[in-house]
N, C-alpha and C positions, 0 to 999 in steps of 0.2 A: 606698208600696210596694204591691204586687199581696198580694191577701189570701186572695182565694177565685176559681177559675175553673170553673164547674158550666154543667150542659146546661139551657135553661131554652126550650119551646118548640121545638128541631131548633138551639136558635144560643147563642153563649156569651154566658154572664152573670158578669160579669169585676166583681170590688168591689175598690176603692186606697183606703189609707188611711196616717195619719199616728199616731205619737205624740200630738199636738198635736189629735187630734180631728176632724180632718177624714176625711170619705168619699166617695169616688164611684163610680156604680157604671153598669155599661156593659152594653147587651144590643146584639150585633152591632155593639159599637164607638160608640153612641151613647150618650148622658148620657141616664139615666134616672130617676136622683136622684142627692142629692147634700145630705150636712151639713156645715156647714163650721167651721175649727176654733173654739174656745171654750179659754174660761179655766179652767172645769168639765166637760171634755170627758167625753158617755156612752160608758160600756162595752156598753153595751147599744144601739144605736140601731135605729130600725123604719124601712126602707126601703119606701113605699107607692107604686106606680107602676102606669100603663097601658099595655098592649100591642096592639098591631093584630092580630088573625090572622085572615083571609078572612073583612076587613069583617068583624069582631066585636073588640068593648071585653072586655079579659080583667082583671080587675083583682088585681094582683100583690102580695105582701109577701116581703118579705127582712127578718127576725129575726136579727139579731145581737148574741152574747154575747162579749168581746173582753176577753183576757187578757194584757199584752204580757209581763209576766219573772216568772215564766215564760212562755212564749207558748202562749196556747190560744185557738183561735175555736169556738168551734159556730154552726151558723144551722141555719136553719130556713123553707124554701123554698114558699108559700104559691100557688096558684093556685085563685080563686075560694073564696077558704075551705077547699080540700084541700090539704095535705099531700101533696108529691110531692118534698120533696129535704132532708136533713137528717143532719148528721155533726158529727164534732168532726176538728178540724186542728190539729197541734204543730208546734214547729221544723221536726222532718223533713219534713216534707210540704211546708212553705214553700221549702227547702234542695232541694229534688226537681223541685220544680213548675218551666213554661218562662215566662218573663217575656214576654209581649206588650206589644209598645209601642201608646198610645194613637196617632192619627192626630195628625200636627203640621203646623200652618199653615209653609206654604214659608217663607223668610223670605229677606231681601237679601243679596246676595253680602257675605262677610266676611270677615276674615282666619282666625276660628275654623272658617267653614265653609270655606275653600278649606284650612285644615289640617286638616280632616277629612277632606276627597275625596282628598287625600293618603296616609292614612293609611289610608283604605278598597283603594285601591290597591296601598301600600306591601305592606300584607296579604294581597291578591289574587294578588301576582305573584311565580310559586312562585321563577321563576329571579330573583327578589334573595336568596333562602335560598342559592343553589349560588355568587352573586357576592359577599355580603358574605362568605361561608366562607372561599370567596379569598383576600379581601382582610385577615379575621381575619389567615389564617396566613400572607401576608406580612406583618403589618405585626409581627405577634408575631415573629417568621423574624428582621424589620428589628432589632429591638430586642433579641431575645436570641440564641438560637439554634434550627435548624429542630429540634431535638429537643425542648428547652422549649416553642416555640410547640406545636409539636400535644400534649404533654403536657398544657398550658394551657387548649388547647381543648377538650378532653377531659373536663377537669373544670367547665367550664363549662358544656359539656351536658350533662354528670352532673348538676348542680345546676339546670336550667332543664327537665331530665326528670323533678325533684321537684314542679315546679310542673307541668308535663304530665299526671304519674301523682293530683296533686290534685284538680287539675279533672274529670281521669275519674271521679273516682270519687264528685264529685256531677252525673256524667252532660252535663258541658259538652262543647260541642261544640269542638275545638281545630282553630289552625289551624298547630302545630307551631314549632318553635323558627328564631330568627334568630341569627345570632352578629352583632356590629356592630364593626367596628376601636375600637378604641384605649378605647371602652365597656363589651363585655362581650355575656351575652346578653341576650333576651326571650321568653320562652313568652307566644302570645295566642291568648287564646279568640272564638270568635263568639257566644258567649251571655253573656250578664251573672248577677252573682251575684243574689242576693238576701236574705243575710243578713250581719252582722258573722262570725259565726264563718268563715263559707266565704272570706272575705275574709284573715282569720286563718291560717286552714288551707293554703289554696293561697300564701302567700307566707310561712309558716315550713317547707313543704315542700324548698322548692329548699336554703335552710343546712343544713337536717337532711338531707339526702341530702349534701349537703358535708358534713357533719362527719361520717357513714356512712362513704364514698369514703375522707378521711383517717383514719378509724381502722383501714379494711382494708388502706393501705399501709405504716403505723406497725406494724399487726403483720407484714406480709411482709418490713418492713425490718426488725424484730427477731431474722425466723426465716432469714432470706437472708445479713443486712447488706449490702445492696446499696441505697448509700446517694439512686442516684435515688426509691426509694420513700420513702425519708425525705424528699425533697426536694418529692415530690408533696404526700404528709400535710403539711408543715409552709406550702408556699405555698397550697396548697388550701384549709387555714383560715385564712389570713389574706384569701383573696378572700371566704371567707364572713364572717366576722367582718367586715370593712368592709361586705357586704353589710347588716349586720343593724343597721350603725349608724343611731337613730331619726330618721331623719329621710327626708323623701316627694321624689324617689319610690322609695327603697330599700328592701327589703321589710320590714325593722326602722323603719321610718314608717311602711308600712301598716300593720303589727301596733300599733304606739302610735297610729295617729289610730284604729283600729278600738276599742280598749282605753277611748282615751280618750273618744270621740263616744260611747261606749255611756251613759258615767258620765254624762255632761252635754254640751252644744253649748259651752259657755264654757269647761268643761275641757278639750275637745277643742282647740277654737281655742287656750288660752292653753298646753296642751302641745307643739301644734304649730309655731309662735310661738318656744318656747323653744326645742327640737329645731334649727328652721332658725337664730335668732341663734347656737345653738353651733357648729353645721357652717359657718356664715358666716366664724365666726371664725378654724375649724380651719383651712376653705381658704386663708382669708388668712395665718393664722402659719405654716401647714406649704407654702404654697405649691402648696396641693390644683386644682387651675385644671379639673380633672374635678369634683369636689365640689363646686363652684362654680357648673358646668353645670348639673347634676344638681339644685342645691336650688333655682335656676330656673325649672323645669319643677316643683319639687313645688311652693313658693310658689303656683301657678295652680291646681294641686288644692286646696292649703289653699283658697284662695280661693273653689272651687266649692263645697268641700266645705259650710262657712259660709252660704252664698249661698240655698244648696237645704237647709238647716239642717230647714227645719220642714217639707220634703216628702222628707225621706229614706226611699229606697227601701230600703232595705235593713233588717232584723230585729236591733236594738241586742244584742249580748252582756250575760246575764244576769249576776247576781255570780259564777257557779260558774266560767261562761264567762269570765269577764274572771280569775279568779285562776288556771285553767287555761292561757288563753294567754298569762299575764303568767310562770308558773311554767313551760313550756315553751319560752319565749323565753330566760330566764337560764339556764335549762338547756344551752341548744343553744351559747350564748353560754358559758359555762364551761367546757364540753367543749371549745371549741376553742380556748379561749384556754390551757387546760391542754397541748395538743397542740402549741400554740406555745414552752409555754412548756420542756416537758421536751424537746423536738428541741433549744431554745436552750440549753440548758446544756452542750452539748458542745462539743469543741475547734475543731469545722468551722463556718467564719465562715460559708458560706453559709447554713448551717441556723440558723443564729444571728441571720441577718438581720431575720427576723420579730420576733423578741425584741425588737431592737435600736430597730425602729420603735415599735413599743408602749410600748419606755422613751422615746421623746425627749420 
């Protein structure tokens, strides 16, 4: 993960580093040291290196002091024996900071990179936003009615505005929401994160604005009885609630592979593991064939996730952090199962419906 990004000479001097003890460290994009990781990995390590400037040898030190949970860096910026750059850096400033990618060797046409140019694409082209919306509210139109579908879709940008209004507000740059037929939606960003919690935060955003949205219509339905608003709060939480079930790439998996990868790489792996064999299962006994898709596509994240194990970029959840997002997940998660469940005790089968799925 990116650690420190400082002025060194008119150009940036960019240090990445692991868990595991690895360091590298970048002036204008090129490797200028580097330690790599160890079984007794330093907190401390001395980055000693040479710089060119108008034909002259500048001889450089980077001093680092390194705290991961909590997380704290100081360094201490050395040119020629002076002292010229030196601070301390916490969570926030890692959470703030803009991620720069190292330069990457081209590599041969593949099926991951032609699904990437896809997806660069997909992202780019504003008019799929105004075609899949279309297509949302006919297919929703198809299946219930045009009053339910835009109801429906309604709340799914309310919930995909939770993820929007997340991102803002650790300053990512967004490229606005999609709605997808028979899916759901997607809020995507063009910056990457750079810590566990921001990972956390932006993806129990979107439930928590769903369970928000249904407790505003649970009360207008109380003060109205006008039982479409009932009808909004009680199917509203059951799309979040399905949301938040743990497993990737739902946003209740990214909050448990976040939770979990902080504890350990083998916890993480064997939580995620067990996550997918459950929802493997659900799809097959309940006949979930969306759920099915769905843990598909997360399978390949576990995958990556594992893969890139000892070069994760991202800033593992401390314990405060990990009981925090573990204690606002079952929160979000009870409030709406609670909303499910007081709409279902009434004599109106539709409202009932939700209930009814939860018992089978």
């Amino acid at each position: 993960m990116q650690l420190l990004r400082i002025d060194c000479l008119g150009r940036e001097l960019r240090l990445e580093g692991s868990m595991a003890g690895w360091q590298a460290l970048y002036w204008d994009n090129q490797l200028v040291s580097q330690h790599n990781a160890s079984a007794d990995p330093a907190s401390n390590p001395v980055h000693l290196f040479t710089l060119q400037a108008d034909q002259t040898e500048i001889q450089c030190k980077l001093s680092v002091d390194l705290t991961w949970q909590p997380f704290s860096l100081q360094y201490q910026l050395h040119i020629n024996d002076e002292i010229i750059s030196q601070s301390t850096l916490n969570e926030k400033d890692i959470e703030h900071q803009e991620v720069v990618q190292r330069p990457k060797t081209p590599n041969k046409i593949s099926i991951i990179g032609l699904g990437s140019l896809a997806l660069k694409l997909f992202k780019s082209a504003k008019v799929i936003k105004v075609l899949f919306a279309a297509g949302s509210l006919a297919a929703y139109t198809w299946l219930f009615s045009i009053q339910f579908a835009i109801a429906l879709i309604l709340c799914l940008v309310f919930h995909e505005y939770g993820h929007i209004r997340a991102m803002k507000y650790f300053g990512l740059k967004t490229k606005g929401i999609y709605l997808i037929p028979f899916v759901g939606g997607l809020a995507l960003s063009d910056d990457k994160i750079n810590t566990r919690w921001q990972d956390v935060y932006i993806s129990i955003m979107g439930p928590f604005f769903g369970f928000i949205l249904s407790c505003v219509c649970l009360l207008v339905y109380w003060i109205t009885d006008i039982e479409l608003f009932a009808g909004l709060a009680v199917f509203n939480a059951l799309l979040n609630l399905f949301n938040l079930l743990p497993v990737l790439p739902l946003d209740g998996g990214h909050i448990l592979k976040s939770i979990a990868f902080s504890m350990n790489s083998v916890v993480g792996l064997i939580a995620c593991v067990l996550a997918a064999v459950g929802g493997i299962f659900a799809s097959y006994y309940f006949g979930m064939a969306l759920l099915g898709f769905l843990l598909a596509i997360g399978s390949i994240e576990i995958l990556f996730e594992w893969k890139r194990r000892h070069f994760s970029e991202l800033l593992p959840l401390d314990r405060y952090g990990q009981l925090i997002s573990a204690l606002w997940y079952f929160t979000t998660l009870g409030g709406l199962s609670a909303i499910i469940w007081i709409l279902g005790q009434g004599e109106n089968q539709a409202l009932a419906l939700p209930l009814k799925i939860l018992s089978s």
